[in-house]
N, C-alpha and C positions, 0 to 999 in steps of 0.2 A: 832389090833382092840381095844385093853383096852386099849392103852395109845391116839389113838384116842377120846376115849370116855371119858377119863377125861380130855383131854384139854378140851372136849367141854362144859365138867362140870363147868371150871375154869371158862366161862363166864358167868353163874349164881352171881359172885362176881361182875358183873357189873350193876350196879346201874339203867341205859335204858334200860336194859334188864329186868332186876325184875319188873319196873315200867311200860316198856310197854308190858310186858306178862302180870305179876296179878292182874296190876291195871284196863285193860281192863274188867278182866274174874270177879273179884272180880265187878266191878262197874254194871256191866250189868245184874250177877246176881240178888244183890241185890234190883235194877230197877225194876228187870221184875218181880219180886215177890209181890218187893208193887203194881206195876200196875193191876199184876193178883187179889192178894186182892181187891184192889180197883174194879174193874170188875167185882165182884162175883155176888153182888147186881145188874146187869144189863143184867147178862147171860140169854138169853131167847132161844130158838131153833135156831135160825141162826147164832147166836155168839157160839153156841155148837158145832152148825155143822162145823165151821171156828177152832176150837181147841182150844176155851175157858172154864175153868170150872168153875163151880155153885156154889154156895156158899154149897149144897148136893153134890157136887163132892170131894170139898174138904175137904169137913169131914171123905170121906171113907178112907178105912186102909191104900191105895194105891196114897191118894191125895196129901200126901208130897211127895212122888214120882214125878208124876206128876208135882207136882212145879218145883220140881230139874230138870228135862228135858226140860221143858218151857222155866226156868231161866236159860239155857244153850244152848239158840237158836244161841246165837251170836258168840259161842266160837270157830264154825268151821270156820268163817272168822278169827279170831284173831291166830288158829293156821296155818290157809294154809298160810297167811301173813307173820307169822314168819319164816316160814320155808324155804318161799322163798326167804324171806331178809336175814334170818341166811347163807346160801349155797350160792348166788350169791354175796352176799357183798364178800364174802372170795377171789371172782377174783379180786373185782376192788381192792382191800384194796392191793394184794400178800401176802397173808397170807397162800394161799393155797400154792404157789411153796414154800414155806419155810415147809409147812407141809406133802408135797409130798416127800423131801429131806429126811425127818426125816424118813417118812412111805410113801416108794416106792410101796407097795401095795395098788392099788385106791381103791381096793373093801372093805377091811378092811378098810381105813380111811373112806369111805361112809358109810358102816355100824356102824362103831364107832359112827361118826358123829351124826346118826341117831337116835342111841338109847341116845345117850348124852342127845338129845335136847327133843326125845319123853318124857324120863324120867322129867324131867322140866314142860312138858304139861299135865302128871300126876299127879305134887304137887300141879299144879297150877288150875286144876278141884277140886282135891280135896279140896284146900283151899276155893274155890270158893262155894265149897258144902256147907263146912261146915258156911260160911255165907248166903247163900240160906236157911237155917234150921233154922239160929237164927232169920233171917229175917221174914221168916216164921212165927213162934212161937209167935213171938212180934207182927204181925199184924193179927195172928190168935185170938191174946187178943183185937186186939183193935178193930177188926169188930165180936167179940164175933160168934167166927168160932170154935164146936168142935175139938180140937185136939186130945184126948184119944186115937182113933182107929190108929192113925200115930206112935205109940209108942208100940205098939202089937209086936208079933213075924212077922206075917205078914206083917204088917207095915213096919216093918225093915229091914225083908228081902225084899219086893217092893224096900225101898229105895236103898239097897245094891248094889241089881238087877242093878238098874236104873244108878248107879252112874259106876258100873264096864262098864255096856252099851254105855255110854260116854267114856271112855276111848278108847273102841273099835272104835269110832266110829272115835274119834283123829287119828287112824293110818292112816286110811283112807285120813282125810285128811293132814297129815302129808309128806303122800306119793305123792300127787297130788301138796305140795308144791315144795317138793325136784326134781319132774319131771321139774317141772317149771326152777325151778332155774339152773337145770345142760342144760336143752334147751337155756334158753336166757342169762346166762352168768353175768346179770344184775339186780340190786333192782328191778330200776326203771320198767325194761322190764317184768320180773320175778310177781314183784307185780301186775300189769297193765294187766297182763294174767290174773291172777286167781280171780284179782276182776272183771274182765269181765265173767268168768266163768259162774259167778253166774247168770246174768242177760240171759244169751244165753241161760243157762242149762233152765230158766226158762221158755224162749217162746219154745224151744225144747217141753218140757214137755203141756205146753197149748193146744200143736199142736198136739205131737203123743201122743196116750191114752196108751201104753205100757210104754211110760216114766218112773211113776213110779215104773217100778217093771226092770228097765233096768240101769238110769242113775246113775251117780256115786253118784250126791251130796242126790239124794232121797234114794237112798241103806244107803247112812252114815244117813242121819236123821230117817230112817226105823228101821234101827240096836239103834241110839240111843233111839228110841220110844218105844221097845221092839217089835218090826212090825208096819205093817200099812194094811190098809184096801185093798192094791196093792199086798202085798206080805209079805210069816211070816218072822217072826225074824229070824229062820234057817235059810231060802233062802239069807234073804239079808244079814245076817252076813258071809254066805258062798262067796259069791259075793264079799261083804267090801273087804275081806281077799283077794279075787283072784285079786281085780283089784287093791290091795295094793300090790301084790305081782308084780303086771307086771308092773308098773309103776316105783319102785325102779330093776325091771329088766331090763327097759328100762333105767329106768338114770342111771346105772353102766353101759349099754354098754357106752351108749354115754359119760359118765365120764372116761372109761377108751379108749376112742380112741382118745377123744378131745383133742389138745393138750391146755397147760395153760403155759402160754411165761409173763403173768403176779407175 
């Protein structure tokens, strides 16, 4: 399993990979902070109620908080993506039957795999944070937005909270990429699922009023949010955890009985 997990490290030395993991999470942060600033001034009750905050929201001790979760609406598409293009490229490429020779153990090369590429999706939240905060800071000066109370004990540990939350929230769907990809064998196919995901899970959820306190991708945005008004942070981080666990239980079966002739 360790020498799994540092091959998968080796490709962090890859140049499209750095660029299209950090440069996505890093851009969209950034984004979504000036636009939430920019929107402060125009928050009224129906933009509240939609999951906008106030220009009084974001003063309070927990409003950089807040940002950081906003500014990391996007990141659970950029990680199911990867994850499913990291695993399925491996068949069409043969990279896998070479790595299957090395390490006849699937479940170990899966798990290695795993944590190789999770670890990466942790730097790259983090980096991401920490320009979400500068971002922050620099248009909390330029729309004369108290910052003081974001820098408290409290403050800090909100943000802490918030940011360890997101990580959790990565396994999630981390595991719903790698399902993907040990099912369809293919980027193409593999991708083309899990962006479909999104759009199903969403009329699912319109439809049945239990959605949010059942679906997978509402459980990850629940856990990243610290709960939701469906269900608490406990339940759905219990939940995150259970359907992360069966989904990397399902793709090891089907990983280790499929054969790979590639």
């Amino acid at each position: 399993m360790l020498r799994a997990f540092r091959s998968e490290l080796l490709k962090v030395r890859r140049t499209w990979l750095l660029v299209g993991t950090f440069g996505p999470l890093l851009a969209f942060s950034v984004i979504s902070v000036v636009v939430q600033f920019q929107l402060a001034y125009k928050v009224g009750p129906v933009l509240q109620r939609a999951g906008l905050q106030s220009r009084e929201d974001l003063a309070l001790s927990d409003g950089l908080a807040r940002v950081l979760v906003d500014s990391a609406a996007f990141g659970g598409v950029i990680v199911v993506v990867l994850f499913a293009t990291s695993y399925a490229s491996e068949y069409g490429w043969g990279t896998l039957r070479n790595l299957l020779v090395r390490q006849p153990d699937r479940t170990s090369l899966m798990v290695g795999k795993f944590f190789g590429l999770i670890d990466l999706i942790f730097v790259g939240r983090f980096l991401a944070s920490i320009f979400a905060v500068i971002a922050a800071v620099v248009m909390s000066k330029v729309q004369d937005i108290p910052m003081n109370a974001w820098f408290t004990p409290e403050g800090l540990g909100a943000l802490a909270h918030s940011l360890v939350n997101l990580m959790l929230a990565s396994i999630g769907w981390a595991s719903l990429g790698t399902l993907a990809a040990v099912i369809f064998r293919s980027p193409g196919a593999a991708v083309g699922s899990v962006l479909a995901f999104f759009p199903v899970e969403g009329l699912v959820n319109a439809w049945w009023s239990d959605g949010p306190r059942w679906l997978p991708g509402q459980l990850f945005d629940a856990v990243a949010n610290g709960g939701s008004a469906a269900t608490s942070y406990g339940r759905a981080l219990a939940l995150t955890m259970g359907v992360s666990l069966l989904a990397l239980f399902i793709g090891n079966l089907i990983f280790n009985k499929a054969d790979v002739t590639a």
